[in-house]
ROSE-4610 file (N, C-alpha, C; in Angstrom, 1 decimal, always signed):
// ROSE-4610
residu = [X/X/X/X/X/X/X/X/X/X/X/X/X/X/X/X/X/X/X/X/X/X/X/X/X/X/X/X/X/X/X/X/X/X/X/X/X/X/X/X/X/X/X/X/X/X/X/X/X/X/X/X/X/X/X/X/X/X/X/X/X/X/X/X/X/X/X/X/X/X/X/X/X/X/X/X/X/X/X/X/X/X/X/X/X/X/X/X/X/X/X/X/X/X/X/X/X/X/X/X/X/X/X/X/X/X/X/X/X/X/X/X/X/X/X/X/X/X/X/X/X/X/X/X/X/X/X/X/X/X/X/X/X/X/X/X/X/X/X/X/X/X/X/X/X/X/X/X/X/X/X/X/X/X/X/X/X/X/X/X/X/X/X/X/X/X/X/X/X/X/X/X/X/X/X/X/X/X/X/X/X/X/X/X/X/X/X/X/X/X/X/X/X/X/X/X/X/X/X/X/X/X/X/X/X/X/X/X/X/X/X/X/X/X/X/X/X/X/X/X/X/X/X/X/X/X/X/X/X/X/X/X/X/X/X/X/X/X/X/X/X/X/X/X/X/X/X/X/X/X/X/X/X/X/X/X/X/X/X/X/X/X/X/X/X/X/X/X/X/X/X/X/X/X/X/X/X/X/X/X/X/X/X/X/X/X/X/X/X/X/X/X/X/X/X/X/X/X/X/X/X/X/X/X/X/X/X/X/X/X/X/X/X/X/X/X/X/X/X/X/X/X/X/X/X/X/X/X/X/X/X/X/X/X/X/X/X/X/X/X/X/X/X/X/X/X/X/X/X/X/X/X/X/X/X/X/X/X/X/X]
num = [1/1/1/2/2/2/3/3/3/4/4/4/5/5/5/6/6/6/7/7/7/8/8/8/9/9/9/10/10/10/11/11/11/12/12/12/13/13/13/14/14/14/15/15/15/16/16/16/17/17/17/18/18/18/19/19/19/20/20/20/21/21/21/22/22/22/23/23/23/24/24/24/25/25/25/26/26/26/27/27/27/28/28/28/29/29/29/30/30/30/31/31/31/32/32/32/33/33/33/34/34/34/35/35/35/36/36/36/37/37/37/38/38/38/39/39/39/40/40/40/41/41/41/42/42/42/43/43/43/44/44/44/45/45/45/46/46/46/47/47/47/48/48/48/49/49/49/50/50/50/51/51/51/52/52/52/53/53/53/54/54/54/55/55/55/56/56/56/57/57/57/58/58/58/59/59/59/60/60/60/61/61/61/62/62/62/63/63/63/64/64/64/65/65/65/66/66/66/67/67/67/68/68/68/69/69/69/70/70/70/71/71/71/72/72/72/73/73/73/74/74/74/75/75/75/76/76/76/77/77/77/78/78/78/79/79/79/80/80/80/81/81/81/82/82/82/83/83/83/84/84/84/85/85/85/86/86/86/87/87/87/88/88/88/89/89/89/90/90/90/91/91/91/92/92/92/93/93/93/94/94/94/95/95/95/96/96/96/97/97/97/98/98/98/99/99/99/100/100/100/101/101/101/102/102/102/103/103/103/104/104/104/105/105/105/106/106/106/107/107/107/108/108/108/109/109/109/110/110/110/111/111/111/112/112/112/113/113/113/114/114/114/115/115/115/116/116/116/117/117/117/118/118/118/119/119/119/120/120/120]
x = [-59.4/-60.5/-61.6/-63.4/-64.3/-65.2/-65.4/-66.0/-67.4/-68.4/-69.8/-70.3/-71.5/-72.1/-73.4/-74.5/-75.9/-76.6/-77.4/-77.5/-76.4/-75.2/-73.9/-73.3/-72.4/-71.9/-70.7/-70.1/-68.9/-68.0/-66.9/-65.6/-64.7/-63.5/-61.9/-61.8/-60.6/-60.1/-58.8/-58.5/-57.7/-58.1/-59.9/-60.1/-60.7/-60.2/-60.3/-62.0/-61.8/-63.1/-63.5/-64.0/-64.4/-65.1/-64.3/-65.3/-65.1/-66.7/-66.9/-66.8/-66.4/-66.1/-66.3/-67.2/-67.3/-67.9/-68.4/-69.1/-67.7/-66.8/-65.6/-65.3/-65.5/-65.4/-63.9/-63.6/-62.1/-62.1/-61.1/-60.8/-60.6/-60.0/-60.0/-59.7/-60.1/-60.2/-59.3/-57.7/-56.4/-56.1/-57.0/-56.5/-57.6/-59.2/-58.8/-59.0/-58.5/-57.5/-56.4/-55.3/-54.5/-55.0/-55.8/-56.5/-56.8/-57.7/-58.0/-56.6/-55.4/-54.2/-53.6/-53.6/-53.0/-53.7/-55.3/-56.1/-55.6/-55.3/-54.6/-53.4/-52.8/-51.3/-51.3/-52.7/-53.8/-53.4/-54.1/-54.8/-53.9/-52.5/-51.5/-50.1/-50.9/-49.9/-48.8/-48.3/-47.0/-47.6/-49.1/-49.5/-49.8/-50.0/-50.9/-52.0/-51.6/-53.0/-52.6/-53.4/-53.4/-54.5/-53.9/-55.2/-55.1/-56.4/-56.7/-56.7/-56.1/-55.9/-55.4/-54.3/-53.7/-53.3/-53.3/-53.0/-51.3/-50.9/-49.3/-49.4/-49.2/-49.1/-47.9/-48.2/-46.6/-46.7/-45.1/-45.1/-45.9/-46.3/-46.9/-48.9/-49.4/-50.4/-51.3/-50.4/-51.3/-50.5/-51.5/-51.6/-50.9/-50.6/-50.7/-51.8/-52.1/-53.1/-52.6/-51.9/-51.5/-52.7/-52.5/-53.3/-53.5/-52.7/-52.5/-51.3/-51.5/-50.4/-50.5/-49.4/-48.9/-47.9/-48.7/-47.9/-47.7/-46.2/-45.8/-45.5/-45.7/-45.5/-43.8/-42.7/-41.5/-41.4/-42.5/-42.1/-42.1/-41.9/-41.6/-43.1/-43.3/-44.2/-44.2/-44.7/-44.5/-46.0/-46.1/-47.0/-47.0/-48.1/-48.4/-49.2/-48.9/-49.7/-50.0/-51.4/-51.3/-51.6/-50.6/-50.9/-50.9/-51.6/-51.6/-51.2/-51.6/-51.1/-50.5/-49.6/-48.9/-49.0/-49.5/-49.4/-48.0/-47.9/-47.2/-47.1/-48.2/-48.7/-48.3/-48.7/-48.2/-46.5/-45.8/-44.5/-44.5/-44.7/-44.4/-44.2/-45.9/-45.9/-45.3/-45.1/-44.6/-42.8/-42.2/-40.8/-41.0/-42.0/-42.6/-42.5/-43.1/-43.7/-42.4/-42.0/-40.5/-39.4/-39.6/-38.7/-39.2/-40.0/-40.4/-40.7/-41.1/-41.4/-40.0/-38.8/-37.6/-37.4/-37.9/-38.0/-39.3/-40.2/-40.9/-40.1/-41.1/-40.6/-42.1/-41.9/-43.3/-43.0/-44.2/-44.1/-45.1/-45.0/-45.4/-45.8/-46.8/-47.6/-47.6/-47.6/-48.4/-48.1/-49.5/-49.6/-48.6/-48.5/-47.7/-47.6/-48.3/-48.5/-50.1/-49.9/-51.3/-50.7/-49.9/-49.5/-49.1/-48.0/-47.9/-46.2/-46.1/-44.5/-44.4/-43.7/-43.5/-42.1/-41.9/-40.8/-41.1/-39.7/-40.0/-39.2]
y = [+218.5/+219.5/+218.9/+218.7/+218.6/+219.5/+219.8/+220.5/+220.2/+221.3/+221.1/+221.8/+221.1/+221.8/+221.3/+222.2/+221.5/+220.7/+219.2/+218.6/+217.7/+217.7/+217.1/+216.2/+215.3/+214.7/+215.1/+215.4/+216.1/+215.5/+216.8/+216.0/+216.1/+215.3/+216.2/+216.9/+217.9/+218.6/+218.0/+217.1/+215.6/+215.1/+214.5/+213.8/+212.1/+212.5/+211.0/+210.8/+209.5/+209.4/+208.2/+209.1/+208.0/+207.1/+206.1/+204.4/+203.8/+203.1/+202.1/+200.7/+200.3/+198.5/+198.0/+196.9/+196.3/+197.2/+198.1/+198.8/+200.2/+199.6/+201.0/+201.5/+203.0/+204.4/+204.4/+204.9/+205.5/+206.5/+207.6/+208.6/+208.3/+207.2/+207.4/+205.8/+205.8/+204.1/+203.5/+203.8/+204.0/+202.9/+203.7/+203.6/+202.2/+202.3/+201.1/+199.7/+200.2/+199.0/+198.8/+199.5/+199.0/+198.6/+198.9/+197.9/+196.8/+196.4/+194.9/+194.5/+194.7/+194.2/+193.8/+194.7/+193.9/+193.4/+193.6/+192.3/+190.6/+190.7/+189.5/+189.2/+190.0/+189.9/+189.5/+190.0/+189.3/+188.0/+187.5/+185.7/+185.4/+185.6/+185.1/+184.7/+185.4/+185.6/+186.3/+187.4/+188.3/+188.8/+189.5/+191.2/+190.0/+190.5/+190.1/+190.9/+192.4/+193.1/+194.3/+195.1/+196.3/+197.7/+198.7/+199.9/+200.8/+201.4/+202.5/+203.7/+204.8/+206.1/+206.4/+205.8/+205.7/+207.8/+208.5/+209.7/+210.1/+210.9/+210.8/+212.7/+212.6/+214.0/+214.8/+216.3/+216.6/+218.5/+218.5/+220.2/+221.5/+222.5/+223.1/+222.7/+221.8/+221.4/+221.0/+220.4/+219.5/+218.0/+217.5/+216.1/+215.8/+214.5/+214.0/+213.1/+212.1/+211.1/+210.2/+209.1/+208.2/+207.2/+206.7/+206.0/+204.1/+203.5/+202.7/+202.3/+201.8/+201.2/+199.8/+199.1/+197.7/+197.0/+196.3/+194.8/+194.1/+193.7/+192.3/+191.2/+190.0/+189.1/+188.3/+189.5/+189.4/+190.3/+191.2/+192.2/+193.3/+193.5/+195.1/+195.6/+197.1/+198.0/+199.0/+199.4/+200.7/+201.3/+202.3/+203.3/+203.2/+203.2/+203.1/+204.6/+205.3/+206.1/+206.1/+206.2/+205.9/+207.4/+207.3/+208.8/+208.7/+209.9/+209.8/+211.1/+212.4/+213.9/+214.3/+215.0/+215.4/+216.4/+217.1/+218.7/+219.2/+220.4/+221.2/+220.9/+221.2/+220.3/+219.1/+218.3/+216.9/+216.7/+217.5/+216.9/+217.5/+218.7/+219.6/+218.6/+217.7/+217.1/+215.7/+214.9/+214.3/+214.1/+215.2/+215.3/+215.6/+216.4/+216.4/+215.3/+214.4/+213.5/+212.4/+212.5/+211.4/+212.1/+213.3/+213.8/+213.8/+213.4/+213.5/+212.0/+210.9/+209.3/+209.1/+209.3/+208.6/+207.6/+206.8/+205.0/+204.4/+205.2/+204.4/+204.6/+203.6/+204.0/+204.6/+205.0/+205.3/+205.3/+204.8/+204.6/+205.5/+205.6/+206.4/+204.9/+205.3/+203.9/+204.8/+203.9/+204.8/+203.7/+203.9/+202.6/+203.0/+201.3/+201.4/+200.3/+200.9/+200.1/+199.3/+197.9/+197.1/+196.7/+197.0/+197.2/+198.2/+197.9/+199.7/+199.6/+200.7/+201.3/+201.9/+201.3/+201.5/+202.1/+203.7/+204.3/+204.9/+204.4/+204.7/+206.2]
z = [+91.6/+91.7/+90.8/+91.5/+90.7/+89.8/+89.2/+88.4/+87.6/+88.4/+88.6/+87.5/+86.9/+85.8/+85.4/+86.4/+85.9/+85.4/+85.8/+84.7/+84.1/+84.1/+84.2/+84.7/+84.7/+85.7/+86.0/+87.6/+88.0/+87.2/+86.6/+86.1/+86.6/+86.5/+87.0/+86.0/+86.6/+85.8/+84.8/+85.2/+84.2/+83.5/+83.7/+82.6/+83.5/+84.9/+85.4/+85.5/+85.6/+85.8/+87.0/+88.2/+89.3/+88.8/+89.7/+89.2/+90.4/+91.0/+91.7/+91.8/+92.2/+92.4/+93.2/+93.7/+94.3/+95.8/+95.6/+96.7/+96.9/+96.5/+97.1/+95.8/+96.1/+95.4/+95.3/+93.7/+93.9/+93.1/+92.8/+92.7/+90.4/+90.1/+88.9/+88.4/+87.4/+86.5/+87.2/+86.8/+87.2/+88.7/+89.2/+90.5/+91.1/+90.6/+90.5/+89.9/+88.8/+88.3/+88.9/+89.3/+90.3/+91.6/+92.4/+93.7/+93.2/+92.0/+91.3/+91.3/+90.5/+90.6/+92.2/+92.8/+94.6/+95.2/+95.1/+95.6/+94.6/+93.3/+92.9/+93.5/+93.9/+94.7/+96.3/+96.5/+98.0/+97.8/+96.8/+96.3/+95.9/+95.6/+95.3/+96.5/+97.6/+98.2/+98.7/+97.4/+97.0/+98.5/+98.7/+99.5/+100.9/+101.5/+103.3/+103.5/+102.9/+103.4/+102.6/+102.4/+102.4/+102.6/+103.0/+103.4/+101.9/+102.0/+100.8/+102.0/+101.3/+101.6/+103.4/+103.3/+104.5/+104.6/+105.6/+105.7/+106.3/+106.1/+106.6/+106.7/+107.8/+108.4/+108.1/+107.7/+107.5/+108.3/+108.1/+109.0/+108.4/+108.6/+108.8/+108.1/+109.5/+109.5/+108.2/+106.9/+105.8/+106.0/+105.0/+105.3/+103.7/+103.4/+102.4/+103.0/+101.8/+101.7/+100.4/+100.5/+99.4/+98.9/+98.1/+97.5/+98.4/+98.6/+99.1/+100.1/+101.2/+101.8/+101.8/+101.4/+100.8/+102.2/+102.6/+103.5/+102.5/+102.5/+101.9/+102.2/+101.8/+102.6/+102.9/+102.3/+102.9/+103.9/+104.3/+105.7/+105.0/+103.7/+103.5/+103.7/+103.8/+103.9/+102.9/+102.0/+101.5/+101.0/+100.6/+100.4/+98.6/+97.8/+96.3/+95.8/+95.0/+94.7/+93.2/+93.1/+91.5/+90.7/+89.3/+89.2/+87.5/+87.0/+85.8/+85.2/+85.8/+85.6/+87.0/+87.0/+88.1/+88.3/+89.8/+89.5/+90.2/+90.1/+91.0/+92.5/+93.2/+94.6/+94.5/+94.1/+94.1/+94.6/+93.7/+93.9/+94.8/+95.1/+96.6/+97.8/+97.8/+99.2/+99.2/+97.8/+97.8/+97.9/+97.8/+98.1/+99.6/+100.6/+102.0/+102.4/+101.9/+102.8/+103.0/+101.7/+101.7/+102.7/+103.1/+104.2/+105.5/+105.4/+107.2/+107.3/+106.4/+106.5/+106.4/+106.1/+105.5/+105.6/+106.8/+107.1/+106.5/+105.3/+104.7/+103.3/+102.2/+101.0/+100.4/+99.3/+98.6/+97.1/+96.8/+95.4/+94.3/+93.3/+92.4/+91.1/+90.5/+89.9/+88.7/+87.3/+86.4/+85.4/+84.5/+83.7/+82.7/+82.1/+81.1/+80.1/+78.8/+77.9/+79.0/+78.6/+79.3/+81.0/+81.5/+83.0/+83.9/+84.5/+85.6/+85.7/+86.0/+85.8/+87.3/+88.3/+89.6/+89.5/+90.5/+90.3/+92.0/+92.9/+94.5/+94.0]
């Protein structure tokens, strides 16, 4: 949720703060600085490709929306979300989404220390 205040610049209600790179908008520092990291994992090789804000449909007509989907260059596929506060919602759709995708994996990101702490 953004929060508007005259004169201001929108805040989250977390604390995040959107930042632009390279022409593409993201939702919080966080996140990306983790895109800067898999674009190195691009030029290295590890990734093949990957999409920002891939959507994954769930039962009674909401969506999730993950943070990234990750091609690897052994074949695996998985989904990355980068997070730093968690709400209530969140896990809701995220225990959702891992039940209706079961043949994906998804990941949950969160920094740690000066890198990231990856928990599927």
């Amino acid at each position: 949720m953004t929060h508007f205040h005259p004169g201001r610049k929108a805040t989250h209600k977390f604390g995040a703060v959107r930042t632009e790179r390279a022409g593409i908008k993201f939702d919080s520092k966080a996140e990306a600085d983790y895109h800067d990291m898999l674009q190195l994992t691009v030029q290295a090789g590890g990734l093949v490709g990957l999409m920002r804000q891939p959507v994954f449909y769930l039962p009674g007509r909401t969506r999730y929306v993950a943070d990234f989907l990750c091609f690897w260059a052994d074949g695996r596929v998985d989904t990355r979300d980068v997070k730093g506060m968690e709400t209530e919602g969140f896990g809701i759709k995220w225990r959702e989404v891992q039940a209706a995708y079961s043949f994906m994996t998804f990941v949950k990101v969160k920094r740690s220390g000066k890198g990231w702490k990856e928990e599927a």
